[in-house]
C-alpha positions as CSV (number, residue, x, y, z in Angstrom):
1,X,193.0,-133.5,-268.4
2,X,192.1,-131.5,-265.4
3,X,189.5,-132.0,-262.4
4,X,189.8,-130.0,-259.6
5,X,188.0,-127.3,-258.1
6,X,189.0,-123.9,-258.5
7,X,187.9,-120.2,-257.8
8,X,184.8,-118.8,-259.1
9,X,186.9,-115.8,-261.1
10,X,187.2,-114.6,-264.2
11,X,190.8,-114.5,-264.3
12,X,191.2,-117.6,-262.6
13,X,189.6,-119.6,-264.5
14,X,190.7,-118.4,-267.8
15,X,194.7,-119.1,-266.4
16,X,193.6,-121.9,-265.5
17,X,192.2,-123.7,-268.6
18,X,195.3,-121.4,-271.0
19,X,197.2,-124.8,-272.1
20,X,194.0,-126.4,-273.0
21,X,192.0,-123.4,-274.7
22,X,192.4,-124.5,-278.1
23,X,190.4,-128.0,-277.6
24,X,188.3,-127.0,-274.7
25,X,184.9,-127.2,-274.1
26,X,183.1,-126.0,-270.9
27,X,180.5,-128.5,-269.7
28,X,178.3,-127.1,-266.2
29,X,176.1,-128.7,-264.1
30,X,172.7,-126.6,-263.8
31,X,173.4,-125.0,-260.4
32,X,172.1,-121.6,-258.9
33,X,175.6,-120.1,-260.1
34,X,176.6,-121.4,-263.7
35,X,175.3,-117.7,-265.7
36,X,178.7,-116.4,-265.2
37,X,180.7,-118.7,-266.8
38,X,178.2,-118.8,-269.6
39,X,178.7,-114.8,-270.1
40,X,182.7,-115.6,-269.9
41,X,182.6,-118.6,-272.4
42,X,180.4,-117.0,-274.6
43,X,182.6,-113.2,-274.2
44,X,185.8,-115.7,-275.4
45,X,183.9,-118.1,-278.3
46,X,184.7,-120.8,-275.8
47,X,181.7,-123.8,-276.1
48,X,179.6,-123.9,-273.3
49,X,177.7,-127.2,-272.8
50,X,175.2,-126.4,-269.8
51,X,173.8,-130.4,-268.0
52,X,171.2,-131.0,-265.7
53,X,172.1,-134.2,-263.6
54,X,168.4,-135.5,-264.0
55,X,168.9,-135.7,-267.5
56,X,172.2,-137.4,-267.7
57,X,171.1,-140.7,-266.5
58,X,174.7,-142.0,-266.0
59,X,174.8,-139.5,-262.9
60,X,171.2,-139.9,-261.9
61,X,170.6,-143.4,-261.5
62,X,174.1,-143.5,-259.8
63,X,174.3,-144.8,-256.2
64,X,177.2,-143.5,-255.4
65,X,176.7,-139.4,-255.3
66,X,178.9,-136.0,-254.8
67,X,180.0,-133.0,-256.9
68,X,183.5,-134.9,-257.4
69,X,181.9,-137.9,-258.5
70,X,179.3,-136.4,-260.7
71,X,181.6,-134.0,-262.5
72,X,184.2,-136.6,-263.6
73,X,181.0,-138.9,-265.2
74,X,179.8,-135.8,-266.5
75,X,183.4,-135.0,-268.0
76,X,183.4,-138.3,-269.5
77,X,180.2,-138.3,-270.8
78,X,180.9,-135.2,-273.1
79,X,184.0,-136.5,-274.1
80,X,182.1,-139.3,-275.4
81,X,179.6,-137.0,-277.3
82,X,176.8,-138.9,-275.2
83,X,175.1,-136.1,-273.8
């Protein structure tokens, strides 16, 4: 529904995902900065999912590699419930 990058705030973020807040679930790649929006999620009873790539051989095994790419398969993935 939405894939884009957007700013690492609170309030961003939270404007951002508004229209969808009623079916949406927050999935994160394990990166050095994913504990905030794991506070926030948690703060608003929002699902958190947190992924490490290594595990989710879909994006591992891939050939072709970049955030862009990997977060769309990993978007898909959840959607799918096959985590």
């Amino acid at each position: 529904m939405l894939h884009r990058n957007i700013k690492t705030d609170r309030e961003v973020f939270l404007a951002v995902i508004e229209t969808f807040r009623e079916d949406v679930v927050v999935g994160v790649e394990c990166m050095f900065a994913w504990c905030w929006i794991a506070d926030l999620s948690a703060e608003q009873g929002i699902p958190f999912v947190l992924g490490h790539a290594f595990y989710v051989k879909a994006i591992h095994s891939g050939k072709a590699k970049n955030d862009k790419i990997d977060s769309r398969k990993t978007a898909v993935l959840f959607r799918g419930s096959m985590r």
